[in-house]
C-alpha positions in Angstrom: 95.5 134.7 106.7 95.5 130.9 107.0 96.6 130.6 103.4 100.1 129.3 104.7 100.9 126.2 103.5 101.4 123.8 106.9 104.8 122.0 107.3 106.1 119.8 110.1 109.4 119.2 111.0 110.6 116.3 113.0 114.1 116.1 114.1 115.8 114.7 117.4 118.1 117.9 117.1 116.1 120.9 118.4 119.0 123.0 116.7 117.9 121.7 113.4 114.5 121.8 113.7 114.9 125.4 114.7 116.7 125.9 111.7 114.6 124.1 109.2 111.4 126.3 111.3 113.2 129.6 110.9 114.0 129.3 107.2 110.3 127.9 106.0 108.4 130.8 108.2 110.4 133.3 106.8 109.4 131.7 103.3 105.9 132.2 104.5 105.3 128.6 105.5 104.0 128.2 108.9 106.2 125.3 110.8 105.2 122.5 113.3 107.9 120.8 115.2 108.0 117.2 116.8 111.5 115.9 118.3 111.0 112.2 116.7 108.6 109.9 114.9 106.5 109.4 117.9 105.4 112.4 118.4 105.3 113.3 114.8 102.6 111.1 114.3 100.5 112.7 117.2 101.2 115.9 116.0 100.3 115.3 112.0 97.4 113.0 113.7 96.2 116.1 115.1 96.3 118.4 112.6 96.6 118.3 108.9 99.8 119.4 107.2 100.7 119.8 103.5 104.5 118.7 103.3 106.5 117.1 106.3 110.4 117.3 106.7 111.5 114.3 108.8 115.1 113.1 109.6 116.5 110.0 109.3 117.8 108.6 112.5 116.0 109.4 115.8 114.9 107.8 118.8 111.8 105.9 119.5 110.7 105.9 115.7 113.0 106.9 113.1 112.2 108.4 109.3 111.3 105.4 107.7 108.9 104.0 110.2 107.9 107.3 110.4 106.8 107.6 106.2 105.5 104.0 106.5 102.9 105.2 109.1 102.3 108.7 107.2 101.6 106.3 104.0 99.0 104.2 106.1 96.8 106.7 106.9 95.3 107.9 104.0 94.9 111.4 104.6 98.8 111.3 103.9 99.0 109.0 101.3 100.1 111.6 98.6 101.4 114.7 101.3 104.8 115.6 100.2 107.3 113.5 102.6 110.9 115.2 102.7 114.0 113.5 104.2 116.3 115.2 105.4 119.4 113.7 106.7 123.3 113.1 107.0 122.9 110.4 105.3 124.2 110.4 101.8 124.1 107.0 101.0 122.4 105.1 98.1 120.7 102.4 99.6 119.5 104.4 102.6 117.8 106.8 99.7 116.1 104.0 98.4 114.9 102.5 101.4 113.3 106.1 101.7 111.9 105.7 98.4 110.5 102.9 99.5 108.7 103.7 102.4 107.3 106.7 100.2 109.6 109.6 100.5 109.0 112.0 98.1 112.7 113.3 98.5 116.0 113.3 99.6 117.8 116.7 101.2 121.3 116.0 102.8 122.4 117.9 106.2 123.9 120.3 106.6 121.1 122.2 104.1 121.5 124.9 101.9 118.2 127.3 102.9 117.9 128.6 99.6 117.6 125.0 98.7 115.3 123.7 100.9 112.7 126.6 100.0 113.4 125.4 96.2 112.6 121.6 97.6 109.7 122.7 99.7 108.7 125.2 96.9 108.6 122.9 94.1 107.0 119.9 96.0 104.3 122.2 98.0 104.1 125.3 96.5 102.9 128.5 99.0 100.5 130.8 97.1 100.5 133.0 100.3 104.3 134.0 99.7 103.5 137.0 97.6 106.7 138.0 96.3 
């Protein structure tokens, strides 16, 4: 045990980050939730995680502020940092860039998708199919 690869997941909608939770764990990940970019930061201030999934737009600190903090402390400086949002526009993508997102998954997600994303950015050795 404890071989899981640790992912948080911040979202303002509990029905997404239920979602986003339930297809990662059953992937083999193990999930953390926050509801925004507050208490994301507690959260991955807390413990350490190996990928985050954040959204975009969210109350009291949204995706970018939150990757610009990540990107501070520099225990997260090169943790896998993975948008996920309705927002499919180019300049918002490379604002994300910017603040150090790693990369860009538009809502609503395929889950077969976001395991190849996750997958392919923090790989799960602990999945042994």
């Amino acid at each position: 045990m404890g071989l899981a690869k640790k992912i948080l997941a911040v979202d303002d909608s509990k029905t997404m980050r239920e979602m986003v939770a339930f297809t990662l764990k059953g992937a083999g990940y193990e999930v953390s939730e926050a509801e925004d970019g507050q208490a994301a930061l507690a959260v991955a201030g807390a413990q350490r995680f190996d990928a985050v999934i954040t959204d975009l737009n969210m109350p009291n600190l949204n995706g970018y502020g939150l990757i610009r903090a990540l990107r501070a402390n520099p225990a997260y400086r090169f943790t896998p940092i993975l948008m996920l949002t309705t927002e499919g526009d180019p300049s918002k993508k490379e604002e994300g860039k910017a603040a150090g997102a790693t990369g860009w998954i538009v809502k609503p997600f395929d889950p077969v998708k976001l395991i190849e994303v996750v997958q392919k950015v923090c790989p799960n050795k602990a999945g042994g199919v």
